[in-house]
ChimeraX commands (.cxc) that place a marker at each C-alpha (Angstrom):
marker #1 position 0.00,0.00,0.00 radius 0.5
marker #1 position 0.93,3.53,0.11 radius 0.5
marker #1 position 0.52,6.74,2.49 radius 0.5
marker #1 position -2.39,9.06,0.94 radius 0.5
marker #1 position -1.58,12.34,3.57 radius 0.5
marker #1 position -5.35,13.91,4.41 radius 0.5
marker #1 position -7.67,11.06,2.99 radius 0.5
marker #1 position -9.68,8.76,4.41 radius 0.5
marker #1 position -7.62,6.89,7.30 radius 0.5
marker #1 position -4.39,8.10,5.72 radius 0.5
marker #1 position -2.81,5.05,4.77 radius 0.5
marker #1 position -4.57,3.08,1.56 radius 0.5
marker #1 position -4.23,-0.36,-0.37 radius 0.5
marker #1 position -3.54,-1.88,2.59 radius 0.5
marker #1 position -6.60,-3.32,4.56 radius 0.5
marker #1 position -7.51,-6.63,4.51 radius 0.5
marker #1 position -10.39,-8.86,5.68 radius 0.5
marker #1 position -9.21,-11.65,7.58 radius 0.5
marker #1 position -10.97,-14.56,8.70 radius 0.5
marker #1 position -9.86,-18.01,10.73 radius 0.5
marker #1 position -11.76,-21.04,8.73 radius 0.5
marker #1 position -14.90,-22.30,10.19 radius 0.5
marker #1 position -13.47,-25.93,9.90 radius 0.5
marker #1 position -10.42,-24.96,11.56 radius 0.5
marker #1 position -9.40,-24.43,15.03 radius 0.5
marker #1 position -9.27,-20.65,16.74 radius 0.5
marker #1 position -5.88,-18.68,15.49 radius 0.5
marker #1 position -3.35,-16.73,16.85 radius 0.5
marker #1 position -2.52,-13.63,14.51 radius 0.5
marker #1 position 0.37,-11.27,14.24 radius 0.5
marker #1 position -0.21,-8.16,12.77 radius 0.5
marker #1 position 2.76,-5.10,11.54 radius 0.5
marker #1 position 2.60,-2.08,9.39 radius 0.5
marker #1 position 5.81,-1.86,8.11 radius 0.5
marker #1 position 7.33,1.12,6.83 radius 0.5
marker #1 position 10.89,1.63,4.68 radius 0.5
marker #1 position 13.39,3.22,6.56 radius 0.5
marker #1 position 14.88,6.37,4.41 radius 0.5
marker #1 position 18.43,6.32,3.87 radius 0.5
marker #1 position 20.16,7.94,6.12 radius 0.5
marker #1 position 17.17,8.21,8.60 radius 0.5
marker #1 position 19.64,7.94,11.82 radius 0.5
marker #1 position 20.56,11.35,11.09 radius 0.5
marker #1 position 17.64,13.11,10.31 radius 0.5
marker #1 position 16.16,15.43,12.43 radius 0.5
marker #1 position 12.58,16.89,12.04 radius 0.5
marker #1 position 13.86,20.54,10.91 radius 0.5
marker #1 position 16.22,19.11,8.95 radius 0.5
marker #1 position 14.85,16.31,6.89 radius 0.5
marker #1 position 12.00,14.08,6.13 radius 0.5
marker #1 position 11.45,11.99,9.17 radius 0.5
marker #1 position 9.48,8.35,9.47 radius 0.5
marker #1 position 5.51,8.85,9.14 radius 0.5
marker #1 position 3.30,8.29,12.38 radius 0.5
marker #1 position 2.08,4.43,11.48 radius 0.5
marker #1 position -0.71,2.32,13.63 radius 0.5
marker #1 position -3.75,0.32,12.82 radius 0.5
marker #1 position -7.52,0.08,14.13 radius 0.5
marker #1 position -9.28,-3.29,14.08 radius 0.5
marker #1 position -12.62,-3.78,13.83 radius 0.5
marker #1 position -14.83,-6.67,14.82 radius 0.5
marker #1 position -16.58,-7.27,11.13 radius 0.5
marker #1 position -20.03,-8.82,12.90 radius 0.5
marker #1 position -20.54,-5.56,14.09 radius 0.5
marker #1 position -18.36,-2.40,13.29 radius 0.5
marker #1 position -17.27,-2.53,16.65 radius 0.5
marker #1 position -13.38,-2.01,18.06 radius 0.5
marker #1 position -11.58,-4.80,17.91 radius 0.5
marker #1 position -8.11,-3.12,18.81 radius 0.5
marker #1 position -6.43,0.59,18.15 radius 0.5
marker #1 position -2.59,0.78,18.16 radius 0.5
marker #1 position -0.84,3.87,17.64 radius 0.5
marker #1 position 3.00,4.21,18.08 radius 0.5
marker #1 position 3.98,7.11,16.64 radius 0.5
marker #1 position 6.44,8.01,13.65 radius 0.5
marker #1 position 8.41,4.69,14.35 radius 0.5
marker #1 position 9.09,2.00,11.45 radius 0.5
marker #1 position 6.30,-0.42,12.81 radius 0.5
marker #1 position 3.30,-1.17,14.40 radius 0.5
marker #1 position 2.49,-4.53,15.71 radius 0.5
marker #1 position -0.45,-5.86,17.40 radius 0.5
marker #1 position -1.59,-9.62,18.23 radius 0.5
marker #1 position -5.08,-10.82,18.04 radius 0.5
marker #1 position -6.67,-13.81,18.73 radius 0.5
marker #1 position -9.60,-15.23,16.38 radius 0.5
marker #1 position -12.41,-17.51,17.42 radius 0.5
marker #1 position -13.46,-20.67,14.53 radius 0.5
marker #1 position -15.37,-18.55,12.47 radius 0.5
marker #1 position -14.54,-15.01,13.27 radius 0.5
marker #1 position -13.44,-12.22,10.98 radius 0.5
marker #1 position -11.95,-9.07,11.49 radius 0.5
marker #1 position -10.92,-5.93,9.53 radius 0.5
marker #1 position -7.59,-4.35,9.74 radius 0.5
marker #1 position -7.30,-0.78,8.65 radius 0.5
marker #1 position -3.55,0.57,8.88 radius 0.5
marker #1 position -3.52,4.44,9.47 radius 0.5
marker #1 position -1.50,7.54,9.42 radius 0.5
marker #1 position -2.22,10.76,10.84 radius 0.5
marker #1 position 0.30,12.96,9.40 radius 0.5
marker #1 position 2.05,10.78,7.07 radius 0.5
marker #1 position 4.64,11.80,3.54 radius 0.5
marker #1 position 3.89,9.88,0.55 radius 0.5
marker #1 position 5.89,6.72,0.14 radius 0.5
marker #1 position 5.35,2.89,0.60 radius 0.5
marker #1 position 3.54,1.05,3.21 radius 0.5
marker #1 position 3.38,-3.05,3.97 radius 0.5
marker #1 position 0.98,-5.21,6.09 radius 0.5
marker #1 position 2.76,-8.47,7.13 radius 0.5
marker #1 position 0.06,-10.85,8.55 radius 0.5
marker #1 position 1.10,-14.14,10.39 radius 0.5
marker #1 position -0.75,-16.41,11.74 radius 0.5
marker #1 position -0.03,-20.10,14.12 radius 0.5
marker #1 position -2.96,-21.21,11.11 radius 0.5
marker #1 position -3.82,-20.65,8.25 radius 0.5
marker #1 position -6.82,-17.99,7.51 radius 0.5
marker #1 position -8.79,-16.46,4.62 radius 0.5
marker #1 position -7.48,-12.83,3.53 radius 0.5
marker #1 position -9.20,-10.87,1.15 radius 0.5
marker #1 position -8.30,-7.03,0.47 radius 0.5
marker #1 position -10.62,-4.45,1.40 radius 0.5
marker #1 position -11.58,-0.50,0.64 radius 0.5
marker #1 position -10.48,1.36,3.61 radius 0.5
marker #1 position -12.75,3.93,2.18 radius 0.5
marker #1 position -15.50,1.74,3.02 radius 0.5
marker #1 position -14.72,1.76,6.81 radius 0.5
marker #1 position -12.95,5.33,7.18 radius 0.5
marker #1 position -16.22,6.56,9.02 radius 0.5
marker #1 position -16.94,3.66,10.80 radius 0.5
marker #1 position -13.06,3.75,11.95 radius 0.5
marker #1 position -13.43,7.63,13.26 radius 0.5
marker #1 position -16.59,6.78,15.09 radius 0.5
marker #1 position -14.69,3.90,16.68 radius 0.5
marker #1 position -11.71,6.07,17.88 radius 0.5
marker #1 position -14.58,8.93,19.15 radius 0.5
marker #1 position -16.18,5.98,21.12 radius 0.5
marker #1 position -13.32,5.41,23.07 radius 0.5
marker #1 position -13.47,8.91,24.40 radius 0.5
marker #1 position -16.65,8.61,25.85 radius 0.5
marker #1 position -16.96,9.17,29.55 radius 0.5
marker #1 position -19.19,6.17,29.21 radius 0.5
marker #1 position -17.58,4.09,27.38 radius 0.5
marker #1 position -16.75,0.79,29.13 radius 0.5
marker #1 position -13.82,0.49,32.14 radius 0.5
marker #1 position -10.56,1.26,32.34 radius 0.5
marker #1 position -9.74,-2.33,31.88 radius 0.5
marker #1 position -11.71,-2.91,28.67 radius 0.5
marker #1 position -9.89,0.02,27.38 radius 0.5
marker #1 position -6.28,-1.09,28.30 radius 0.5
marker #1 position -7.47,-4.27,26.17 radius 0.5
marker #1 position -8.18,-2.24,23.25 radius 0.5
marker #1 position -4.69,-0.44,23.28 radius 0.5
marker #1 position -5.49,2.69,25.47 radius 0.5
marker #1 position -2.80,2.60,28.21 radius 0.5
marker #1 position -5.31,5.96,29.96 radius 0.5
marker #1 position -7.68,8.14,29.41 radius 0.5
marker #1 position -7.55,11.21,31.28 radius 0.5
marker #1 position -11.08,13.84,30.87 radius 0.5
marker #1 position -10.64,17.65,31.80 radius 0.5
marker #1 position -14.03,19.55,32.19 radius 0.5
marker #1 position -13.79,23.17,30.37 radius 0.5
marker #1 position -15.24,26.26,32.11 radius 0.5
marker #1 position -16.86,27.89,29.59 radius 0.5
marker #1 position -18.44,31.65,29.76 radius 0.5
marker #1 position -21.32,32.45,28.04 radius 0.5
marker #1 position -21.88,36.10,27.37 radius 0.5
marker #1 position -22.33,37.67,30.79 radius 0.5
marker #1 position -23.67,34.46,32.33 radius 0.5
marker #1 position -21.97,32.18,34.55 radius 0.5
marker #1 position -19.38,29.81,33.30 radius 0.5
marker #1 position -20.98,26.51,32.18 radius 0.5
marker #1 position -19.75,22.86,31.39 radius 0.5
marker #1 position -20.84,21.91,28.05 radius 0.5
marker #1 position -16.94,20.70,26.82 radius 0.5
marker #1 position -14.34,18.05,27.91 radius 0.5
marker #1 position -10.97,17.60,26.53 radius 0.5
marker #1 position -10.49,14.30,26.44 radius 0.5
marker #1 position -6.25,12.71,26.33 radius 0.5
marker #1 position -5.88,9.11,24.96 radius 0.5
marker #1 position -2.69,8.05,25.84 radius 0.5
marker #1 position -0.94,5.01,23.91 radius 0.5
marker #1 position 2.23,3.40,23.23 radius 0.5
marker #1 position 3.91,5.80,21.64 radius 0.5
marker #1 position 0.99,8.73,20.61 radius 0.5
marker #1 position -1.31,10.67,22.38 radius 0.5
marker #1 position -4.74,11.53,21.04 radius 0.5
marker #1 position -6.67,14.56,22.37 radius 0.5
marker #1 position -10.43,15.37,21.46 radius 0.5
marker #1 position -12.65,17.80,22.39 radius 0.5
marker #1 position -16.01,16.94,22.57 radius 0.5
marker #1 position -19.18,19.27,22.39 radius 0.5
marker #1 position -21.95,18.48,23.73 radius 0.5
marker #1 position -24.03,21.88,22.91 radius 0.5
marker #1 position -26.19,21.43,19.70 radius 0.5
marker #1 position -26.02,25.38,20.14 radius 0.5
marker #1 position -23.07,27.31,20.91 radius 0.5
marker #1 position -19.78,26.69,18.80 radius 0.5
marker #1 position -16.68,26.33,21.33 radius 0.5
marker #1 position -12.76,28.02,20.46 radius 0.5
marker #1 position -9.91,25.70,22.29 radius 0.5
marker #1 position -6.45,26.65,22.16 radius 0.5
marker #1 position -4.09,23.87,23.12 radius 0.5
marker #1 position -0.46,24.47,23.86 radius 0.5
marker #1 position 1.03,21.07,22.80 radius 0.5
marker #1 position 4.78,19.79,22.80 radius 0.5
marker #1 position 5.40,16.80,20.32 radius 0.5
marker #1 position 7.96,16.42,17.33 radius 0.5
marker #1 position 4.95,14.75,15.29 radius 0.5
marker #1 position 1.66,16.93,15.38 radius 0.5
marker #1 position -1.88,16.28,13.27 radius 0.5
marker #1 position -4.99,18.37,13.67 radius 0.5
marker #1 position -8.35,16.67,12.56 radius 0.5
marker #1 position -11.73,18.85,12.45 radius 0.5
marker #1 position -15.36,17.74,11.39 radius 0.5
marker #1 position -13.73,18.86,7.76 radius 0.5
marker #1 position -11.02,16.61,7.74 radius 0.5
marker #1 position -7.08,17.50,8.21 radius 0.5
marker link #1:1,2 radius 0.2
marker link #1:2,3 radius 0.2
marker link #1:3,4 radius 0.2
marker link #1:4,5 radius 0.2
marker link #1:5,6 radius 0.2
marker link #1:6,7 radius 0.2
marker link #1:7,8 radius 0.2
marker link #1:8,9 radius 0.2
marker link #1:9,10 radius 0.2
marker link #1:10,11 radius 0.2
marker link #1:11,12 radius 0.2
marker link #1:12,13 radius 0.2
marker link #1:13,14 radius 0.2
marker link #1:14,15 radius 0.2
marker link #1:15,16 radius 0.2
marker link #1:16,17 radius 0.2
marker link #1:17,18 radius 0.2
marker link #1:18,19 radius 0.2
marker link #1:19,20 radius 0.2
marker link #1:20,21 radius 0.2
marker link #1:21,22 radius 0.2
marker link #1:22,23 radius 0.2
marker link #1:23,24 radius 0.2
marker link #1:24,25 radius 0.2
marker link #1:25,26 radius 0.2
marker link #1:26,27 radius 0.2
marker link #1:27,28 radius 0.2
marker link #1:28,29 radius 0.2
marker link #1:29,30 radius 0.2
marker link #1:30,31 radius 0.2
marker link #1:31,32 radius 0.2
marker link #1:32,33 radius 0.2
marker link #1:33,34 radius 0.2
marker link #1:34,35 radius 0.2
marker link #1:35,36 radius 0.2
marker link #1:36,37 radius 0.2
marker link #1:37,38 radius 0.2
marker link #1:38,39 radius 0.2
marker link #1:39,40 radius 0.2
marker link #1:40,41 radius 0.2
marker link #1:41,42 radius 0.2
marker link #1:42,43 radius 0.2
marker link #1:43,44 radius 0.2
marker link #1:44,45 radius 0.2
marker link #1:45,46 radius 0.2
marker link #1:46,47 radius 0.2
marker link #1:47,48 radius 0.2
marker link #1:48,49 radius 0.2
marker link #1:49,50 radius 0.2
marker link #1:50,51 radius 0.2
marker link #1:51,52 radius 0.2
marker link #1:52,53 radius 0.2
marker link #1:53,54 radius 0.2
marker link #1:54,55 radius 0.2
marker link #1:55,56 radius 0.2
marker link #1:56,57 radius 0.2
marker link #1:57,58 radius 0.2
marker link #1:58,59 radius 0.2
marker link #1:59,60 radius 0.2
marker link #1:60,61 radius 0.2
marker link #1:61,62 radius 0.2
marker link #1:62,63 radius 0.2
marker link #1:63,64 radius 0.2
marker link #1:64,65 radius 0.2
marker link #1:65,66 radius 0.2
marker link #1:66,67 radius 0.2
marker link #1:67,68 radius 0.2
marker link #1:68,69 radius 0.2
marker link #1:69,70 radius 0.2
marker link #1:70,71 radius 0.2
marker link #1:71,72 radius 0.2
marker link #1:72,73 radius 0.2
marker link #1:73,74 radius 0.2
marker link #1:74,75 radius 0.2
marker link #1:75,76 radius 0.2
marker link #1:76,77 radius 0.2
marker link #1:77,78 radius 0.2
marker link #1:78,79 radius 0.2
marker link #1:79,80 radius 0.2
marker link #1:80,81 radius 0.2
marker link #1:81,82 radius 0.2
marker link #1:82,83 radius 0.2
marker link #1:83,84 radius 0.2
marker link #1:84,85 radius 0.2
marker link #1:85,86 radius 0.2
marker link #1:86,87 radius 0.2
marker link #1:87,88 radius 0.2
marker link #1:88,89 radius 0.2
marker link #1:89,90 radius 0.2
marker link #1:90,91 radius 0.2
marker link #1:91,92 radius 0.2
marker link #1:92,93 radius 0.2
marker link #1:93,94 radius 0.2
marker link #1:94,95 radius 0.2
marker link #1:95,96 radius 0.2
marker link #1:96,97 radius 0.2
marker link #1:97,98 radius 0.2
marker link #1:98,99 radius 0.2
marker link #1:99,100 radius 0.2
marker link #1:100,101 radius 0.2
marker link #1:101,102 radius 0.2
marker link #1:102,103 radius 0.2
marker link #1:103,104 radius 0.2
marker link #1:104,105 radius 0.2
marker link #1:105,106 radius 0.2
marker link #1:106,107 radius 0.2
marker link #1:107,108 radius 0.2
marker link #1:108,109 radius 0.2
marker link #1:109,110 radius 0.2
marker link #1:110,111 radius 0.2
marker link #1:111,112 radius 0.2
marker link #1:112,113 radius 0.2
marker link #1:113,114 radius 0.2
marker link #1:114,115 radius 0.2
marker link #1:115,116 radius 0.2
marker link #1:116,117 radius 0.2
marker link #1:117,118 radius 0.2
marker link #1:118,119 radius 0.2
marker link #1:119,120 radius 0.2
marker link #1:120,121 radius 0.2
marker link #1:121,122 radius 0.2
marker link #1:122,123 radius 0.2
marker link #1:123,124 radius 0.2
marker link #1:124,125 radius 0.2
marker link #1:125,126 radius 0.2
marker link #1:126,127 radius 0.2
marker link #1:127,128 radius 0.2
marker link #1:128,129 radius 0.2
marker link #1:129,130 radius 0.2
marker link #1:130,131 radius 0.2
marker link #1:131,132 radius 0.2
marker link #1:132,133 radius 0.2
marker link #1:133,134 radius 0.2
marker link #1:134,135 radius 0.2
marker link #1:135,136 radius 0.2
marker link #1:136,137 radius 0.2
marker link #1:137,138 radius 0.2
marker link #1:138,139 radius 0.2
marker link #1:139,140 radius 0.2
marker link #1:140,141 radius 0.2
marker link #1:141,142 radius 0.2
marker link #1:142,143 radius 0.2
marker link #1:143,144 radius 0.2
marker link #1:144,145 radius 0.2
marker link #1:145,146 radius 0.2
marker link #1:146,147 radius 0.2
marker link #1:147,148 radius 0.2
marker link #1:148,149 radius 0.2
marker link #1:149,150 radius 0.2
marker link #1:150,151 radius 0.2
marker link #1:151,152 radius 0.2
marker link #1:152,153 radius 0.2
marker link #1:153,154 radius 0.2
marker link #1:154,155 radius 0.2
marker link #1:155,156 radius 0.2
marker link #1:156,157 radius 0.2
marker link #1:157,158 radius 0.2
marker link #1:158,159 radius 0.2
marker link #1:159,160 radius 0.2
marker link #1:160,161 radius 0.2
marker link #1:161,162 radius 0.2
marker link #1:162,163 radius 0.2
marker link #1:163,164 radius 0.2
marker link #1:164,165 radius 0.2
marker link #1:165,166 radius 0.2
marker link #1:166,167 radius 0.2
marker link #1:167,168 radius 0.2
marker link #1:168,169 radius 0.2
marker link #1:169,170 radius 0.2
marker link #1:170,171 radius 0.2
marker link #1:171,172 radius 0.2
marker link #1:172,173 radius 0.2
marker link #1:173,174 radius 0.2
marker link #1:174,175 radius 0.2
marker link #1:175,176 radius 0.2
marker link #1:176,177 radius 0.2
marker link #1:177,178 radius 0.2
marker link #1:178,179 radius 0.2
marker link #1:179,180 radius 0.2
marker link #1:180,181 radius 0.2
marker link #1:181,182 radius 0.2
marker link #1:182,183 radius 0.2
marker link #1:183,184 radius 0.2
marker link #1:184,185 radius 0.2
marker link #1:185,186 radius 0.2
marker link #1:186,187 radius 0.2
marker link #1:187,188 radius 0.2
marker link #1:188,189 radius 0.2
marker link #1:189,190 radius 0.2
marker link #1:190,191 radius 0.2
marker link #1:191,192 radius 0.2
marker link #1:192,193 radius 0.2
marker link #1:193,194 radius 0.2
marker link #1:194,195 radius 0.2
marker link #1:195,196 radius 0.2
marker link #1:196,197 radius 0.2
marker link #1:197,198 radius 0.2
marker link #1:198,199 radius 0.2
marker link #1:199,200 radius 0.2
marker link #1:200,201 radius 0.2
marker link #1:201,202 radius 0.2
marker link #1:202,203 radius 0.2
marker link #1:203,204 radius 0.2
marker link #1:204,205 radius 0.2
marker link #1:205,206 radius 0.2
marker link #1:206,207 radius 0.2
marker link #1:207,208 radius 0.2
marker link #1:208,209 radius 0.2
marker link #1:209,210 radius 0.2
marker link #1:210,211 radius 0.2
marker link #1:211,212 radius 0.2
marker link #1:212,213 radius 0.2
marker link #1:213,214 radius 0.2
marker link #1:214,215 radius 0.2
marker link #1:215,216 radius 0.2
view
C-alpha cells in the first residue's frame, strides 16, 4: 500500500479482511505495518529532513463495526499488534497515518494457522473507523480495563469552564487525552447542539496532526 496524507484513514491499499476457517481451530494472529526506513534516517532530524511517518492500525470486529483493537506508536518503522480469532470469526484491519509523507507502506500478517485474507476498501470503513476512535473517548464508554485491552494505556477527561456572554461559566466541553504506546490523542467533545466552542491547546510533540469535522 501507500501513504495518501489527508484522505480517508491516511494510509490506503492496505486493509484486509481476515478470517480463521470455520473448519479450523481458533488462530493466533500477528499483525505489523511496516514502513521503509529512508536512507540515512539515523541522522535526520525533524527541521532538517524528512522523518518516518506516524504508522498504527484500528481493528474492527466485522459482525458488528465494533473495536476490535487501536494501536498507535507514533512516527516509528512499525506497528504490531496480536489478536486472537475464534473458529469462524473475521476481522478488519485498517492501517492508518495521521500525518504521514507519501511513500510505501506493507501489512505483514502471520498467523499459528492458516486464515482467509481478502483485500478491502479502507474507504469503506474510514467513518466507521473515526466513530470507533470517538467511542473510546466517551466518559461512558466501558472500564478502564476494557480500554487497556483495546490499546489505550489511559484516558484522562478535563471539564472546560466555559463563559457564556455575561452568564456564569458553564460545562458543556471536555478535553479528552488518549494516551498510547507511543501517541497521544486529544479530542474535544461538544456536547451543545447550540453554541460553537474556540480551544487553544499548547502542545509539545515532534509529530503533530490536527483533525476537524472537515477533515485535516
Amino acid at each position: 500500500g501507500e501513504f495518501a496524507p489527508g484522505k480517508g484513514l491516511g494510509v490506503r491499499n492496505c486493509a484486509v479482511r481476515i478470517a480463521s476457517r470455520p473448519d479450523s481451530f481458533a488462530v493466533d494472529c500477528w499483525l505489523t505495518v511496516v514502513q521503509p526506513l529512508p536512507r540515512g534516517a539515523r541522522l535526520l532530524r525533524p527541521a532538517i529532513g524528512r522523518v518516518l511517518s506516524d504508522v498504527g492500525m484500528i481493528i474492527l470486529q466485522a459482525s458488528d463495526l465494533s473495536v476490535r483493537q487501536f494501536v498507535m506508536v507514533g512516527a516509528w518503522q512499525e506497528a504490531t499488534c496480536r489478536i486472537y480469532l475464534e473458529v469462524g470469526e473475521e476481522c478488519i484491519v485498517l492501517p492508518l497515518s495521521f500525518r504521514g509523507w507519501p511513500g510505501s507502506v506493507s501489512l505483514r500478517v502471520q498467523t499459528s494457522d492458516p486464515v482467509l485474507i481478502h483485500t478491502a476498501p479502507s474507504e469503506c470503513f474510514t467513518s466507521n473507523a473515526w466513530s470507533s476512535m470517538l467511542e473510546l473517548s466517551a466518559g461512558s464508554f466501558q472500564t478502564e480495563t476494557s480500554l487497556k485491552s483495546l490499546g489505550v494505556r489511559r484516558r484522562t477527561n478535563h471539564h472546560l469552564k466555559i463563559k457564556k456572554g455575561d452568564s456564569d461559566k458553564i460545562n458543556f466541553a471536555t478535553l479528552v487525552l488518549l494516551e498510547f504506546e507511543g501517541a497521544i490523542l486529544v479530542i474535544i467533545q461538544n456536547r451543545s447542539p447550540n453554541s460553537a466552542v474556540l480551544v487553544e491547546c499548547a502542545v509539545e510533540a515532534n509529530h503533530l496532526a490536527l483533525h476537524t469535522a472537515r477533515g485535516p
